[in-house]
Backbone bond lengths (Angstrom), bond angles and torsions (degrees), N, CA, C in turn:
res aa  C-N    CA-C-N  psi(-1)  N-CA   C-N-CA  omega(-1)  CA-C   N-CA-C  phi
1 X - - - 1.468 - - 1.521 109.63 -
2 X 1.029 106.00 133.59 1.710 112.64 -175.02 1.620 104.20 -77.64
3 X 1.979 110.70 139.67 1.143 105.23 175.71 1.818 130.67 -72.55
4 X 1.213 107.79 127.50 1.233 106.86 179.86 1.742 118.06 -114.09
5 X 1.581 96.34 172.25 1.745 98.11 -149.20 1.409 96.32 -135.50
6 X 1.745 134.93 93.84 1.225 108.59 -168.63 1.859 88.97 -115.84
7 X 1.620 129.01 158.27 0.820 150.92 -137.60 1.732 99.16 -149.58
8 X 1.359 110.66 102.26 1.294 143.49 -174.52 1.436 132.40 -79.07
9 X 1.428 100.86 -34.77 1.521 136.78 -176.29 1.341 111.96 109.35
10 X 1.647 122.36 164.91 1.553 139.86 -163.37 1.470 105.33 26.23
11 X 1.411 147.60 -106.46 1.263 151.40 -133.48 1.983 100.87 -135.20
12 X 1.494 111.65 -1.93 1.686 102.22 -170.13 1.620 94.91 -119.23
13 X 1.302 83.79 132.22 1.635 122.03 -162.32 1.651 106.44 -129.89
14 X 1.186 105.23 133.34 1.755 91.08 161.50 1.869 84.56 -138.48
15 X 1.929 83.62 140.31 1.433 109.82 166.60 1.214 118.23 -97.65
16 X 1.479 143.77 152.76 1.534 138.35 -158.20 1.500 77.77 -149.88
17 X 1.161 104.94 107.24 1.930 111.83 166.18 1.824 97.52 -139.27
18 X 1.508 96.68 152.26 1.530 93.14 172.12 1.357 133.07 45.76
19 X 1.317 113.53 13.71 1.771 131.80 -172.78 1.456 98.38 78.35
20 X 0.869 123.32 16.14 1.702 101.39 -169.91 1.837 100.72 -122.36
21 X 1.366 115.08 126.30 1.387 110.07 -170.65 1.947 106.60 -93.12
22 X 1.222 90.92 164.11 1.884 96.85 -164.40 1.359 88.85 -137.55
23 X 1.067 144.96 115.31 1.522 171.35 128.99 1.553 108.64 -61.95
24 X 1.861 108.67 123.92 1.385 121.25 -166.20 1.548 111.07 -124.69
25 X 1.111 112.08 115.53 1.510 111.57 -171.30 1.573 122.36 49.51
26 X 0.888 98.46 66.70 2.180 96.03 -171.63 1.843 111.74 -47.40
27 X 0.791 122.58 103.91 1.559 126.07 143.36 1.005 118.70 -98.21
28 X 1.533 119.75 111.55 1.554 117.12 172.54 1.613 93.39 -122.40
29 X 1.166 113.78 84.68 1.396 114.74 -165.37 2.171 115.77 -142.09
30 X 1.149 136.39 111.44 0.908 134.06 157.62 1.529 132.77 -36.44
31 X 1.624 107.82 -65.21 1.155 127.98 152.84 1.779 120.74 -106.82
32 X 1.541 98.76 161.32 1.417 97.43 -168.98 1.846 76.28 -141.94
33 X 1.733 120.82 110.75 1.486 100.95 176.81 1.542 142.57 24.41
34 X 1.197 141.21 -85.93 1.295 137.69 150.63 0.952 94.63 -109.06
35 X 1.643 152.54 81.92 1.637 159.50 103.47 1.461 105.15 -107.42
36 X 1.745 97.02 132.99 1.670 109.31 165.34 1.252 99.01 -127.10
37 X 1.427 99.75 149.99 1.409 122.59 173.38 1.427 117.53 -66.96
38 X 1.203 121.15 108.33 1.594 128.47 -162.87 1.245 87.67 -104.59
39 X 0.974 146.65 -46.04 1.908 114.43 -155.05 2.124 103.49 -153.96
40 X 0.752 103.78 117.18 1.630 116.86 -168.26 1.336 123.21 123.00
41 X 1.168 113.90 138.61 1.578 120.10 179.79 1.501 97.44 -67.31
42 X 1.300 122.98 145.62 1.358 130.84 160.17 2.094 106.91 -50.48
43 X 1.176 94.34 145.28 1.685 95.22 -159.27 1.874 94.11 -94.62
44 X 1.724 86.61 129.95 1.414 104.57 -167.76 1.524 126.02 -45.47
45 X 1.635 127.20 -174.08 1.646 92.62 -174.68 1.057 110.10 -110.75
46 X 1.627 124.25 12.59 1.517 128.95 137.81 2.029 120.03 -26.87
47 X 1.335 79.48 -50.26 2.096 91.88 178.71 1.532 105.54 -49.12
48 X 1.516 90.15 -30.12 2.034 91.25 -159.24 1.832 91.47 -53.86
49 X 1.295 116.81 -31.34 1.598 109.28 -145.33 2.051 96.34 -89.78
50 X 1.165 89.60 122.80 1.801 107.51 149.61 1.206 119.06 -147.38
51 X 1.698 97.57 -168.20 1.340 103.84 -170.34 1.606 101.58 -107.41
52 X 1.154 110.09 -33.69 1.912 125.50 173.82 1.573 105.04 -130.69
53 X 1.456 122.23 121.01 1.316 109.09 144.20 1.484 114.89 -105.34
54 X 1.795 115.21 151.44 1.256 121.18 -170.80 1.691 97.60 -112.94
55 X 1.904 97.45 144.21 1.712 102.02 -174.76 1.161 85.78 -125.98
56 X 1.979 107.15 126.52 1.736 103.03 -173.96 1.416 104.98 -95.45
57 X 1.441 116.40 -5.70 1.432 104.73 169.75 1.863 111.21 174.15
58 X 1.292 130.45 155.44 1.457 142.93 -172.74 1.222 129.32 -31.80
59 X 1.119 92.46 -17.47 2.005 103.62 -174.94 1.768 108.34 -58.45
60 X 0.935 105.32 143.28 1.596 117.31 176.59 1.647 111.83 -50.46
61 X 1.399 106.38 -23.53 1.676 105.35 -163.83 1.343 92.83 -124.39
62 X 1.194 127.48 45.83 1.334 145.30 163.55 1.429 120.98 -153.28
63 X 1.445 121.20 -38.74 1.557 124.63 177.69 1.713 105.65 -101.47
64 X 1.243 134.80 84.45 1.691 122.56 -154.54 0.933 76.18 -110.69
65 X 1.756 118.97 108.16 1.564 104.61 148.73 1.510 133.74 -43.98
66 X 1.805 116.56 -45.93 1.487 122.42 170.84 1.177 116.92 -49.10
67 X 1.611 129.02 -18.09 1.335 103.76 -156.30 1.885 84.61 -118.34
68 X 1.585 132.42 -16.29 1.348 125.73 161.49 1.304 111.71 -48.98
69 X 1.330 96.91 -27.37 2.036 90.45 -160.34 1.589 101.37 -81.94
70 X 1.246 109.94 -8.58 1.691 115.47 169.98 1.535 116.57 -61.70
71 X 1.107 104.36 -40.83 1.526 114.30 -171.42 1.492 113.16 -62.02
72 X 1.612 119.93 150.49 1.244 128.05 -151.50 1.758 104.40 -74.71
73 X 1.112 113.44 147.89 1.999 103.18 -158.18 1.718 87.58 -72.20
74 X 1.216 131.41 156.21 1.242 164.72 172.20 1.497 119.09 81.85
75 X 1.726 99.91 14.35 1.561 100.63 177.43 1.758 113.61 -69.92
76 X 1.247 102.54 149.32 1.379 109.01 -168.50 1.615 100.58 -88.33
77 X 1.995 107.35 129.60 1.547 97.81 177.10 1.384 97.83 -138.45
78 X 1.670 95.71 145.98 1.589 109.91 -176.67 1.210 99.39 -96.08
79 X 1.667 121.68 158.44 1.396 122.85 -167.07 1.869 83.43 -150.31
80 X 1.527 100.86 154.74 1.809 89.37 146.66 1.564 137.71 -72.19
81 X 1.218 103.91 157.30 1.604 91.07 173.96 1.704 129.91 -31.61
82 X 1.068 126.13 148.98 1.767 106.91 172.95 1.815 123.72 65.02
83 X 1.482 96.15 14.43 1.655 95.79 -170.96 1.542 86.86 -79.06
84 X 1.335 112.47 -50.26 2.186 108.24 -159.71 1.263 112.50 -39.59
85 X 2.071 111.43 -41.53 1.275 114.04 177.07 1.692 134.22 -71.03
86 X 1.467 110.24 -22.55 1.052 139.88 178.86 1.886 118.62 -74.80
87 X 1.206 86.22 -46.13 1.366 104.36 -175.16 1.597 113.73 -108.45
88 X 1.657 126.69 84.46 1.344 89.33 -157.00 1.915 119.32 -95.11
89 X 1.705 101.97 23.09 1.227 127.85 -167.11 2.164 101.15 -60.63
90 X 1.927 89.90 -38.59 1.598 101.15 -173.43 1.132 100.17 -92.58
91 X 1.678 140.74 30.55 1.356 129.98 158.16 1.637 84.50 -79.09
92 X 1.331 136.99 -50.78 1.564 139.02 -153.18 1.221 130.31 -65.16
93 X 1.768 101.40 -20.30 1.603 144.36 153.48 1.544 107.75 -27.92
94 X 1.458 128.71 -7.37 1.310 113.60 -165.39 1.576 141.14 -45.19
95 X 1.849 103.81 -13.82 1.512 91.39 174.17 1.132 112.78 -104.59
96 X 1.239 126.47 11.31 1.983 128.70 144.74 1.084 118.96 -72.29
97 X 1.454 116.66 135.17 1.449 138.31 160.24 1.241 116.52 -63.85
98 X 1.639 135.69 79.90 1.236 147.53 -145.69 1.497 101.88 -112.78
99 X 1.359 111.48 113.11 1.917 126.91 -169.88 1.524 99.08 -112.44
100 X 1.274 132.66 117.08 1.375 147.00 139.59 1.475 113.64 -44.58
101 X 1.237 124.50 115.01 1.300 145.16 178.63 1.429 128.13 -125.64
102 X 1.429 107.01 129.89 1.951 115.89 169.35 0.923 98.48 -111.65
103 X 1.622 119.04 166.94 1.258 129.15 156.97 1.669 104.38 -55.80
104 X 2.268 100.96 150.59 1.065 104.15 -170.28 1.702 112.08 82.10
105 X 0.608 127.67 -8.69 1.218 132.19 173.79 1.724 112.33 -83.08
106 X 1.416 133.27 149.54 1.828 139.86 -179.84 1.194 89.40 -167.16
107 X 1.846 78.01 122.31 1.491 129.06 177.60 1.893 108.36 -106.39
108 X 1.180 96.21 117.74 1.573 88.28 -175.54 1.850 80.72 -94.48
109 X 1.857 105.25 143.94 1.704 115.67 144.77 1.091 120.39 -147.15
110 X 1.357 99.17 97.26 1.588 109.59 -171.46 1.463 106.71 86.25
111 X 1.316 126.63 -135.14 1.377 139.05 177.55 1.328 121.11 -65.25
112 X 1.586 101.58 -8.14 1.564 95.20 -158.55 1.634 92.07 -111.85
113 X 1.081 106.43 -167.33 1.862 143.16 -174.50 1.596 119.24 -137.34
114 X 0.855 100.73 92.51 1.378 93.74 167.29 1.532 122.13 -108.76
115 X 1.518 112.76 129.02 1.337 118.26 -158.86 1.741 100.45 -104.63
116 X 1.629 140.60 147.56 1.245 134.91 172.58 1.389 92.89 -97.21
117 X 1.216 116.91 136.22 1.714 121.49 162.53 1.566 99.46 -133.96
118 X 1.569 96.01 168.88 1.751 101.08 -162.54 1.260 97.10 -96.22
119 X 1.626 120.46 159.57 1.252 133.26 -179.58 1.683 88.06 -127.18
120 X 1.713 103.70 164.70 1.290 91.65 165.15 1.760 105.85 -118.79
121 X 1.089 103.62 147.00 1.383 98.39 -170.15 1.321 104.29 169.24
122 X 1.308 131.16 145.68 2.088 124.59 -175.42 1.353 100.84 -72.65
123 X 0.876 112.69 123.79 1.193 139.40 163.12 1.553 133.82 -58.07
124 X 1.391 92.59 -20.07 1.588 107.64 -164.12 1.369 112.36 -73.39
125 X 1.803 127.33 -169.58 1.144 110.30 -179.10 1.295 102.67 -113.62
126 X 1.506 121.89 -33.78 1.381 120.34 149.66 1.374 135.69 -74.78
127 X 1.259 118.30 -177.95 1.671 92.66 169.12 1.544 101.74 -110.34
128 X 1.456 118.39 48.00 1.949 119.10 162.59 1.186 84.73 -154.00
129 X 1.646 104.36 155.51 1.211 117.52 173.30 1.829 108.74 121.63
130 X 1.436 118.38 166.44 1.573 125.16 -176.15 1.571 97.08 -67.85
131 X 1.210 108.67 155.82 1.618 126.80 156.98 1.052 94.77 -82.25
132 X 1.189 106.92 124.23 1.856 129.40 153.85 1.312 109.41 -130.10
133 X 0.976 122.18 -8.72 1.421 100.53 168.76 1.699 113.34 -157.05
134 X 1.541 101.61 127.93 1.517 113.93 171.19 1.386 123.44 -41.09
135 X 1.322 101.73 137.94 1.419 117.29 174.47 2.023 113.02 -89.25
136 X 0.784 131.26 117.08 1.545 140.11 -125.57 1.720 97.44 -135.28
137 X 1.184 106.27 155.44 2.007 128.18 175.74 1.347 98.29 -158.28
138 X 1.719 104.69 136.74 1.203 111.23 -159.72 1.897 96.61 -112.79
139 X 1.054 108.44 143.11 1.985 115.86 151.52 1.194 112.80 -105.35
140 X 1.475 110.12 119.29 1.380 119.85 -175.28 1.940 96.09 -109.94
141 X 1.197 107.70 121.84 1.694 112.58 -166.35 1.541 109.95 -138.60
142 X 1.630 93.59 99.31 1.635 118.41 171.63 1.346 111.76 -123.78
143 X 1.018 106.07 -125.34 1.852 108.91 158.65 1.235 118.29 -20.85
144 X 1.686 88.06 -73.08 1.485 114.56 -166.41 1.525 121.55 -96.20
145 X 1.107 158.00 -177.88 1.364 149.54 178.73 1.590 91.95 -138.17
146 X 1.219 116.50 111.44 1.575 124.46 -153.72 1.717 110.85 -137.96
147 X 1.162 118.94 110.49 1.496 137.91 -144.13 1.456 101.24 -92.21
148 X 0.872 133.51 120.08 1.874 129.34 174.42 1.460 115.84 -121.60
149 X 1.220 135.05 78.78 1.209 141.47 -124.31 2.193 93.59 -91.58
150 X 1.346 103.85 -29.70 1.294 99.48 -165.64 0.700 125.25 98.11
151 X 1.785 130.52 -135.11 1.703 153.72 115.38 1.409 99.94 -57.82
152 X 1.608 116.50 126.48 1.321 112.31 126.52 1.431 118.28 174.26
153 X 1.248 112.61 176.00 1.591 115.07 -167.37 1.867 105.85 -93.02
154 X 1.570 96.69 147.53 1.029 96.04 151.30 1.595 153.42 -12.29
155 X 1.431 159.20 106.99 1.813 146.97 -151.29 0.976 93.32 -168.76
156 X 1.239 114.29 138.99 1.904 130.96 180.00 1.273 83.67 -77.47
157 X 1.294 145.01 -46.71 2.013 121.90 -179.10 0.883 112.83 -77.81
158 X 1.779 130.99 42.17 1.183 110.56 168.24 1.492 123.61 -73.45
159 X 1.349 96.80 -45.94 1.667 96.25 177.89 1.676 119.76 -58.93
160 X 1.149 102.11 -23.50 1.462 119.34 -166.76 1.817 114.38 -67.01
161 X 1.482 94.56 -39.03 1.509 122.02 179.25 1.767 110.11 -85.85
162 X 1.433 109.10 -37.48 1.357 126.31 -170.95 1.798 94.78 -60.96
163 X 1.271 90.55 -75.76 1.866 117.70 -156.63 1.436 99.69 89.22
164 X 1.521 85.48 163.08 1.519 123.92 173.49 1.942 112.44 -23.61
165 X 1.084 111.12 94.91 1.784 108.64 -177.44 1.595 113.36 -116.09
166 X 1.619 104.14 149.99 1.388 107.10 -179.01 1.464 101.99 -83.20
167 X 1.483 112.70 -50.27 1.546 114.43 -166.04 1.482 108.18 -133.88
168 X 1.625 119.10 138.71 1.132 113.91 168.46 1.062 115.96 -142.96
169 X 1.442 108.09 157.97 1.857 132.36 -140.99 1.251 76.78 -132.22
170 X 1.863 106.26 113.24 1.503 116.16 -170.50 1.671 98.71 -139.76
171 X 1.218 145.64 140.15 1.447 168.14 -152.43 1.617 94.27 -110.89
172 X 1.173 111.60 107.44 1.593 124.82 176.99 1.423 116.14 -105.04
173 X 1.776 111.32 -7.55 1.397 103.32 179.77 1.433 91.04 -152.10
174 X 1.535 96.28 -140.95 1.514 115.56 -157.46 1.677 114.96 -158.11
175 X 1.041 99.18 171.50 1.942 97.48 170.41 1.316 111.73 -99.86
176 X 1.494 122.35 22.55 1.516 114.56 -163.13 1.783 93.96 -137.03
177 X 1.722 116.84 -179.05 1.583 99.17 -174.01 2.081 81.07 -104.44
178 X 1.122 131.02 23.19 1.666 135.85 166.26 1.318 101.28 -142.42
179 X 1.811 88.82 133.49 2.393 92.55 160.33 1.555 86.49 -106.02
180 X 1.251 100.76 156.63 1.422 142.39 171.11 1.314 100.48 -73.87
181 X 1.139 126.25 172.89 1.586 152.53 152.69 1.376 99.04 -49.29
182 X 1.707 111.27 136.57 1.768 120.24 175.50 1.474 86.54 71.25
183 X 1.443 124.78 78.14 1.286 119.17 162.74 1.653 85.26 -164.16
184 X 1.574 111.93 144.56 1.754 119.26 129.89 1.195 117.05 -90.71
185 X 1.606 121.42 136.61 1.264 140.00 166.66 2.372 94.35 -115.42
186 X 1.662 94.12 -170.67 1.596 79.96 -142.84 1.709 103.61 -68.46
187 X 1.584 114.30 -30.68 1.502 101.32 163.30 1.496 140.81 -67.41
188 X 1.321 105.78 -18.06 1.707 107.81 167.06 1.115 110.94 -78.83
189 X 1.453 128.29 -21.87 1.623 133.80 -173.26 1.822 98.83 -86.14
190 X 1.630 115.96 -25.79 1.475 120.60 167.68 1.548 121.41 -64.76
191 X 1.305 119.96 -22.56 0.904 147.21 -148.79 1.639 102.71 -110.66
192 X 0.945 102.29 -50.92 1.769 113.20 177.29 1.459 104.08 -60.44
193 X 1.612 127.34 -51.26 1.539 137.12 -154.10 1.973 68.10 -77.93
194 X 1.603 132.29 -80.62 1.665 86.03 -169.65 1.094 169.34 -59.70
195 X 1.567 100.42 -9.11 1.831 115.43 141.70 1.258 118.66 -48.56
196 X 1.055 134.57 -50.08 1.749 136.09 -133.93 2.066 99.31 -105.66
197 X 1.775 100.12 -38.74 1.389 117.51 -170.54 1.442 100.99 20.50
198 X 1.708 95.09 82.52 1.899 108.33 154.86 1.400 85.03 -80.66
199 X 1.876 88.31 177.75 1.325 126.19 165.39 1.400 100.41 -63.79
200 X 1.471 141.31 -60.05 1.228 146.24 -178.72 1.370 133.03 -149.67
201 X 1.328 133.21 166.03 1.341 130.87 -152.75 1.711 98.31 -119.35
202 X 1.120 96.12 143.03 1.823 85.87 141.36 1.536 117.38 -155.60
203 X 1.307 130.41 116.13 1.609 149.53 -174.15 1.282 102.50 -41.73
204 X 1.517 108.27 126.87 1.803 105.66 165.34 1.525 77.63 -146.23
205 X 1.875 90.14 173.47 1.247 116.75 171.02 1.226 103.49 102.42
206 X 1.587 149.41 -2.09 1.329 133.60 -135.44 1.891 77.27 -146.64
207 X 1.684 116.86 -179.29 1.410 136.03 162.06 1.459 105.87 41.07
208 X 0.988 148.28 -2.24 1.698 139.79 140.64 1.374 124.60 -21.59
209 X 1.581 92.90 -98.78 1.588 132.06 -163.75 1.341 123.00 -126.68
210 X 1.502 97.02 123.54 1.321 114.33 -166.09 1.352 118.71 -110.04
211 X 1.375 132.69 170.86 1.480 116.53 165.11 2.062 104.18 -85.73
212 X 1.405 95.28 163.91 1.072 107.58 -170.42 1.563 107.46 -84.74
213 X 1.188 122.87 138.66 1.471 135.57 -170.14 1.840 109.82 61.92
214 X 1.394 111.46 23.42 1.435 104.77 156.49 1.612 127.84 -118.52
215 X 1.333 102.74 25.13 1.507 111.54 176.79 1.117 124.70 -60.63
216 X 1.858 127.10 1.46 1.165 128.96 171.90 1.301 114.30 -105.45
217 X 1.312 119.45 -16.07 1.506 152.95 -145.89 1.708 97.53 -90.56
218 X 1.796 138.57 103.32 1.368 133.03 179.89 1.377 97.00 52.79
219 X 1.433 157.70 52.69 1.480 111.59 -157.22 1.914 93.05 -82.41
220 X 1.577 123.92 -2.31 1.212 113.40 -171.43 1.595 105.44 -63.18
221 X 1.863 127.17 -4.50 1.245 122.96 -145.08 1.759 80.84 -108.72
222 X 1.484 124.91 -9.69 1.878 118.66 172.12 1.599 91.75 -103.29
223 X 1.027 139.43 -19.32 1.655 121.15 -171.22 1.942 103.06 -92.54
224 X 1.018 101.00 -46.56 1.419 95.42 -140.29 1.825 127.04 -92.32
225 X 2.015 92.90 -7.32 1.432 88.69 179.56 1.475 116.26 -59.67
226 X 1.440 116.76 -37.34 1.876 108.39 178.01 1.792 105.70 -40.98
227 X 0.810 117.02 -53.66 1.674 116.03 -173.49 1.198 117.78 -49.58
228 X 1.953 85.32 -55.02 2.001 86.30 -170.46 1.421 113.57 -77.55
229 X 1.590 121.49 -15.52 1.551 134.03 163.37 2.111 104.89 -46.93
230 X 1.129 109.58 -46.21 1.474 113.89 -161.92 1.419 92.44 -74.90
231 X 1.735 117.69 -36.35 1.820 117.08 -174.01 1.409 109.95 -56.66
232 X 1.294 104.28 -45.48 1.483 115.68 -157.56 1.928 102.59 -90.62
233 X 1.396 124.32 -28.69 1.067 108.47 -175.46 1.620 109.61 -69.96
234 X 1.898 109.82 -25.39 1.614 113.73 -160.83 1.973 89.84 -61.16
235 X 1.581 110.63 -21.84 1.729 100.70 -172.58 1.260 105.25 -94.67
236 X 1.504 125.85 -8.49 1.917 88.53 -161.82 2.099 78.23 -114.19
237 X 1.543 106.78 -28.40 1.742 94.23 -175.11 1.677 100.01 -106.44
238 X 0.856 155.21 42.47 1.443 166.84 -174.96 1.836 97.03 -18.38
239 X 1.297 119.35 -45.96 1.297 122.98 -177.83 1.808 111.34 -87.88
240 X 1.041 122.01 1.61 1.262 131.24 168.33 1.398 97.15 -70.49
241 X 1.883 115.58 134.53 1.523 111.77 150.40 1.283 94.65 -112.11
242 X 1.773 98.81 126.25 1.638 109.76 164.85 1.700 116.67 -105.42
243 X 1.500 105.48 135.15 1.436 113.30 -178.57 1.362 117.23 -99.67
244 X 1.108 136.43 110.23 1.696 129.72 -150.58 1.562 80.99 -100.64
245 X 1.017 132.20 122.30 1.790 127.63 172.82 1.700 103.87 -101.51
246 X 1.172 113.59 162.06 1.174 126.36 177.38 1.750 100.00 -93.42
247 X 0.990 112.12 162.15 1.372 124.71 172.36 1.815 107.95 -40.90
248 X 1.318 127.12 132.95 1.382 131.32 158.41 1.742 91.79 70.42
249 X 1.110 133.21 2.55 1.353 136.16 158.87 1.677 132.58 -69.42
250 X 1.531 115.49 115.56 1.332 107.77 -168.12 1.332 113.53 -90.41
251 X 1.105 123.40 175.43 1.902 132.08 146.30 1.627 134.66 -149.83
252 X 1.089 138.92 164.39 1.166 133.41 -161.92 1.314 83.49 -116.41
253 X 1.254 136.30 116.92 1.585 133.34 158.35 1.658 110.56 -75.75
254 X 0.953 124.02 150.29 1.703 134.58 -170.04 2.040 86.10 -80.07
255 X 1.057 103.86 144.39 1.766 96.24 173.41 1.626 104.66 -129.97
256 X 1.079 117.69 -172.70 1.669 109.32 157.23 1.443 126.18 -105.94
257 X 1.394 113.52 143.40 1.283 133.83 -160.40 1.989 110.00 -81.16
């Protein structure tokens, strides 16, 4: 079965390699506190079902307790190290198979491999308080060798830490009209595909979710990084094919044989 890549909105992805489905940060969420869902149907409850979902790190719009507890009971979910204690919403999680993960770490499920590599980016669940727990990008390696970057900033070891990838699932924006530090926006995410040089890209993180009462506010800074991500990757990775998907939109990326 050929690997496929379907695109959910902001950071949730499910990969289909080797029969076995891989679910990425679940948001199945309308609102997120002051974030509304601006553009995509909420993702059907087919999405709910995998075999592993991976959480690259604490943030509210990445770790949703409401929308884990959707998922089918004995699905297997990766968390960072120190999330159970941190978070104590996923002690309640009981019919998931819930694995603590660092970078360096391989997770066999089923056919596949899944490797933790570090992102840089806070990790935390607030924004005060100790780091306890890493902010994380996953390699999911069946077919395909398939990059899920998470949150994170720019690092000359990225490739180094990454390895060799067919496809990568890279965060070109944000929910805000500024990213912070430990973020790709669409030229650092251009910039990454020429370290890493997959076979192909595809942009998440961007045109979702917005804050509430700023829909007049930059709105070119929620529409437009997918576009300007595809401008800028044709210059800095020229041999990259990037697939900008629309919400709930799939693709088969070409991989190597």
């Amino acid at each position: 079965m050929p690997v496929e890549i379907t695109w959910w909105g902001h950071a949730t992805c499910t990969v289909e390699d080797s029969d076995t489905r891989v679910l990425t940060d679940p948001l199945f969420a309308r609102r997120l506190a002051h974030l509304r869902r601006r553009r995509g149907a909420l993702p059907p409850p087919g999405a709910w079902h995998a075999d592993v979902a991976l959480v690259s790190h604490l943030h509210a719009d990445h770790l949703h307790v409401p929308s884990l507890a959707r998922l089918v009971p004995g699905t297997r979910l990766l968390v960072p190290r120190g999330a159970r204690r941190v978070v104590p919403g996923l002690r309640r999680l009981d019919r998931l198979r819930i694995t603590e993960v660092v970078p360096g770490d391989r997770i066999e499920v089923g056919p596949l491999v899944v490797r933790a590599v570090s992102a840089r980016h806070d990790g935390r669940r607030l924004p005060v308080g100790p780091h306890r727990s890493p902010a994380l990008g996953y390699v999911v390696e069946g077919e395909a060798r398939t990059y899920f970057a998470g949150d994170t900033g720019l690092f000359e070891a990225m490739a180094e830490e990454v390895g060799p990838v067919d496809v990568a699932l890279l965060p070109v924006g944000g929910w805000g009209p500024y990213l912070g530090e430990g973020h790709l926006d669409a030229g650092r995410a251009a910039r990454a595909l020429a370290l890493l040089e997959p076979r192909s890209a595809v942009p998440v993180h961007y045109g979702t979710y917005w804050p509430i009462g700023m829909d007049a506010v930059r709105p070119h800074e929620f529409h437009a990084p997918g576009d300007e991500f595809v401008r800028l990757a044709a210059a800095y990775a020229p041999g990259v094919v990037v697939h900008r998907l629309g919400h709930g939109e799939s693709v088969r990326p070409e991989v190597a044989r």
